[in-house]
C-alpha positions as CSV (number, residue, x, y, z in Angstrom):
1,X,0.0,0.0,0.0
2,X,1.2,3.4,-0.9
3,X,0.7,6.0,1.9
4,X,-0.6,9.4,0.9
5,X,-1.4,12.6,2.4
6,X,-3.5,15.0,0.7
7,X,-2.3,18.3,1.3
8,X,-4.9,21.1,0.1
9,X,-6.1,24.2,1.7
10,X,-9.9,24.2,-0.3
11,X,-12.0,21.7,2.3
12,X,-13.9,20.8,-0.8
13,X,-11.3,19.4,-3.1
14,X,-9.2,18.3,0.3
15,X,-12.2,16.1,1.1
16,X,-12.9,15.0,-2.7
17,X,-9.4,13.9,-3.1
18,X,-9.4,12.0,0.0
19,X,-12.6,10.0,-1.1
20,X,-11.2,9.6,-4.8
21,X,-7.8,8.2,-3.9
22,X,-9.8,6.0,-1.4
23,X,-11.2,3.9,-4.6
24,X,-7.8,3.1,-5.4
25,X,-6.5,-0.8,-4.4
26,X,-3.2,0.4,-3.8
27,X,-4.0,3.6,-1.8
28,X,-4.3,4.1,2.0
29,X,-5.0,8.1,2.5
30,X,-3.4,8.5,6.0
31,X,-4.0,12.0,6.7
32,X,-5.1,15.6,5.0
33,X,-4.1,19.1,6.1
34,X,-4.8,22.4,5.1
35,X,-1.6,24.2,4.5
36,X,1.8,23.3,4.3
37,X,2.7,24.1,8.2
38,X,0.0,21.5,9.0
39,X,1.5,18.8,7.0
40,X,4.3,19.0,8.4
41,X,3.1,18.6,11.7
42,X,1.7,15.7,10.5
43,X,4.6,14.3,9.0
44,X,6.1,14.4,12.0
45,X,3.6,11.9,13.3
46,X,2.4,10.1,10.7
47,X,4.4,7.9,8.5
48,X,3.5,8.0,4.6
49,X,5.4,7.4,0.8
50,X,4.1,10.3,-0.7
51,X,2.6,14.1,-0.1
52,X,0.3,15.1,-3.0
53,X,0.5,18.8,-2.9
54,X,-1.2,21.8,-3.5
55,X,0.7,25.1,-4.6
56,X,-1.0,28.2,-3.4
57,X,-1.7,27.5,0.4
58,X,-2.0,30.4,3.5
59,X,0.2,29.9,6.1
60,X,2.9,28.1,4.4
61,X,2.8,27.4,0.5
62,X,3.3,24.2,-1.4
63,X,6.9,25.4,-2.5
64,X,8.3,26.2,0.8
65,X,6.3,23.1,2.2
66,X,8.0,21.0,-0.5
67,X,11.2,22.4,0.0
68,X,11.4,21.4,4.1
69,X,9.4,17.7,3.3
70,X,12.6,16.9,1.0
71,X,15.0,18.3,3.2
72,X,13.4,16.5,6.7
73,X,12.1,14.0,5.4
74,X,14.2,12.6,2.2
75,X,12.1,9.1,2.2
76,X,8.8,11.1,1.0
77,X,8.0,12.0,-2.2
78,X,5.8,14.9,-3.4
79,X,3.7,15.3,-5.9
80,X,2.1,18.6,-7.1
81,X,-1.6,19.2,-8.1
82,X,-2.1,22.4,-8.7
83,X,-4.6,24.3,-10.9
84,X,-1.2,26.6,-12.3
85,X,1.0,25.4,-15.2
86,X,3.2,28.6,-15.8
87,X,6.9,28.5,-16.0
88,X,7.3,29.5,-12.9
89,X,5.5,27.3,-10.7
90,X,6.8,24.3,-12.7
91,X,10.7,25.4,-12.0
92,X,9.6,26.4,-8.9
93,X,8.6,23.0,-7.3
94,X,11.2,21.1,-9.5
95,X,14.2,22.9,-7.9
96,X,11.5,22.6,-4.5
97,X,12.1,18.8,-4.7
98,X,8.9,17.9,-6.4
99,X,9.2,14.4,-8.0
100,X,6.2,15.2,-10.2
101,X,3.5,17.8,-11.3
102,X,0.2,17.6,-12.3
103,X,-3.2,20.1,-12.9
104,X,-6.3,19.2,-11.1
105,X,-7.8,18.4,-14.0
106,X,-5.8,14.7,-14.1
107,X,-8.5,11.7,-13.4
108,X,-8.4,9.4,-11.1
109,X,-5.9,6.7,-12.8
110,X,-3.5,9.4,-13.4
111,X,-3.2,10.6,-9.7
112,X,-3.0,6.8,-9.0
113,X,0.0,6.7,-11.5
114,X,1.7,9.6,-10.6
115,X,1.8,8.2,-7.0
116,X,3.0,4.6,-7.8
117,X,5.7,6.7,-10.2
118,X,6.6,8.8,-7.3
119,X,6.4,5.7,-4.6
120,X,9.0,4.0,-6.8
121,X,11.6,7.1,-7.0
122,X,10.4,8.0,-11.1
123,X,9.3,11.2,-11.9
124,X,5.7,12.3,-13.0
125,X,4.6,14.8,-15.3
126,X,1.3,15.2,-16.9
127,X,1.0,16.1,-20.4
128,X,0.5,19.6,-20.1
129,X,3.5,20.2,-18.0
130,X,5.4,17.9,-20.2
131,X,4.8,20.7,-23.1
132,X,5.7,23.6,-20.8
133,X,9.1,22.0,-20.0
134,X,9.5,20.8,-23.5
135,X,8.9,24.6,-24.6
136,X,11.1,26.1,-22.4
137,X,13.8,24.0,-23.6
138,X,12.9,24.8,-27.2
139,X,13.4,28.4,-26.3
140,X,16.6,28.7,-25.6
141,X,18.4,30.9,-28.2
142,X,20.1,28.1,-30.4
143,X,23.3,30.9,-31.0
144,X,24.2,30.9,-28.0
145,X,27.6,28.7,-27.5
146,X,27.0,26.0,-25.0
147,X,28.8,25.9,-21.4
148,X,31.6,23.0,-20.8
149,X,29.5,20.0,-19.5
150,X,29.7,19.8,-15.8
151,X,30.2,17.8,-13.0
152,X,32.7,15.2,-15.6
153,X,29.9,14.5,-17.7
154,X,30.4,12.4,-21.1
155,X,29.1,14.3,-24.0
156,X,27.1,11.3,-24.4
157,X,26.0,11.5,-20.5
158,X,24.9,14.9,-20.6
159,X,22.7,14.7,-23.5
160,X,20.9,11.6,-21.7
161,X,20.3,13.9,-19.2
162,X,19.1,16.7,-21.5
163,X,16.9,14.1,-22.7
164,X,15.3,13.5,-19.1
165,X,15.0,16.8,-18.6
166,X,12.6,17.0,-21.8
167,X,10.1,14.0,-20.3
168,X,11.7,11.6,-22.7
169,X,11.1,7.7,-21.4
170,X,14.0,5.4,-21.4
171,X,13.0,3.9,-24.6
172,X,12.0,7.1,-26.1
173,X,15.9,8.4,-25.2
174,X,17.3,5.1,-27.3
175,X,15.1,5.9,-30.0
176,X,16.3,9.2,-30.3
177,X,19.9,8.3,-29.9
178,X,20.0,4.9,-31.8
179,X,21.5,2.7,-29.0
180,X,19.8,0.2,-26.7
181,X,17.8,0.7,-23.7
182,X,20.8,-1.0,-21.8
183,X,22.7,1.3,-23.0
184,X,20.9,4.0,-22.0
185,X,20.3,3.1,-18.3
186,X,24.4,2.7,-17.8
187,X,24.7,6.2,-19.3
188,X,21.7,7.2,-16.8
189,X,23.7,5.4,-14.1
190,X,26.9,7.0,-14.8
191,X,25.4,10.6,-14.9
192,X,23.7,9.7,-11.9
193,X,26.4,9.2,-9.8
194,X,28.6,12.2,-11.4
195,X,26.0,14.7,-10.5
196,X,24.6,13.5,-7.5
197,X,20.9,12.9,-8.2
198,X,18.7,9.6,-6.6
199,X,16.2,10.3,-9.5
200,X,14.3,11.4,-12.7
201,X,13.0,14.1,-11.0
202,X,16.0,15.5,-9.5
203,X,17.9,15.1,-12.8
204,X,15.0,16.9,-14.8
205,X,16.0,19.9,-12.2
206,X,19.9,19.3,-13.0
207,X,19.1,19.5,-16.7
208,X,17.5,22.4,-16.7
209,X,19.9,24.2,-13.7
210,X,22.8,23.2,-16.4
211,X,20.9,24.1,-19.7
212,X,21.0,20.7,-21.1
């Protein structure tokens, strides 16, 4: 069973999210709060997998919330639900430690499989924030001469990681490059290590950091 709190500061969507997640086999809701001060409180009791998070909360915000859940408690994932898919918001709970993102308007089986995702240390973006990230990738002025790879990166391990950054699956990424999907999870390994990430997620936020 994946253990979830709900963390939402409308009583409304708090409750209907609660009940929703509550059809799902694989789901045991073990708490809700209001803001992000209260889940924390409650994290400190309360033992769970994953926070599903909203953004814009009183008291203390989905970012800031995000930001202390990662750094207290490493072992929890969150994911964001949020009704806001700007730029901003989206880098902002990436570099927050978000391992995924998705808009309330995802159904049921997608919340369920952003959670497993999450539960199982992969990242989780729906598709609209897929495009968003995919955009501002796009958008980068293609001039402009590109830094020296960091951290020791490979050429070859740095454009995996570019290609993480852009939602790209592990198939998807040996597609694109022509090599197997072997191949590409020692490259994925390699990188890993070199720049210190546990996960997708957290190499999505290197990519981008790094402008690969």
């Amino acid at each position: 069973m994946i253990r979830v709190v709900v963390v939402d500061d409308q009583q409304v969507v708090r409750e209907g999210l609660v009940a929703l997640l509550g059809l799902l086999d694989d789901v045991d809701v073990v708490g809700s709060a209001a803001d992000g001060r209260q889940a924390l409180a409650l994290l400190g009791t309360t033992p769970a997998d994953v926070v599903l998070m909203d953004l814009r909360m009183p008291e203390l915000d989905g970012v800031a919330a995000t930001r202390m859940i990662t750094r207290d408690h490493p072992g929890i994932a969150v994911v964001v639900l949020t009704t806001y898919a700007d730029d901003v918001s989206i880098a902002d709970a990436l570099r927050a430690g978000a391992r995924g993102y998705l808009t309330k308007d995802a159904g049921r089986a997608e919340i369920g499989a952003a959670l497993r995702s999450a539960a199982a240390g992969q990242a989780i973006f729906d598709a609209k924030v897929s495009e968003r990230l995919v955009a501002a990738l796009d958008a980068r002025p293609a001039t402009r001469a590109k830094p020296s790879l960091p951290d020791g990166l490979t050429a070859r391990e740095a454009e995996v990681v570019g290609l993480i950054a852009r939602g790209l699956t592990n198939a998807e990424i040996a597609a694109e490059l022509y090599i197997g999907e072997t191949t590409v999870k020692t490259h994925i390994n390699n990188a890993f290590a070199k720049i210190g990430v546990r996960h997708r997620a957290e190499a999505v936020r290197y990519g981008l950091d790094h402008e690969l």
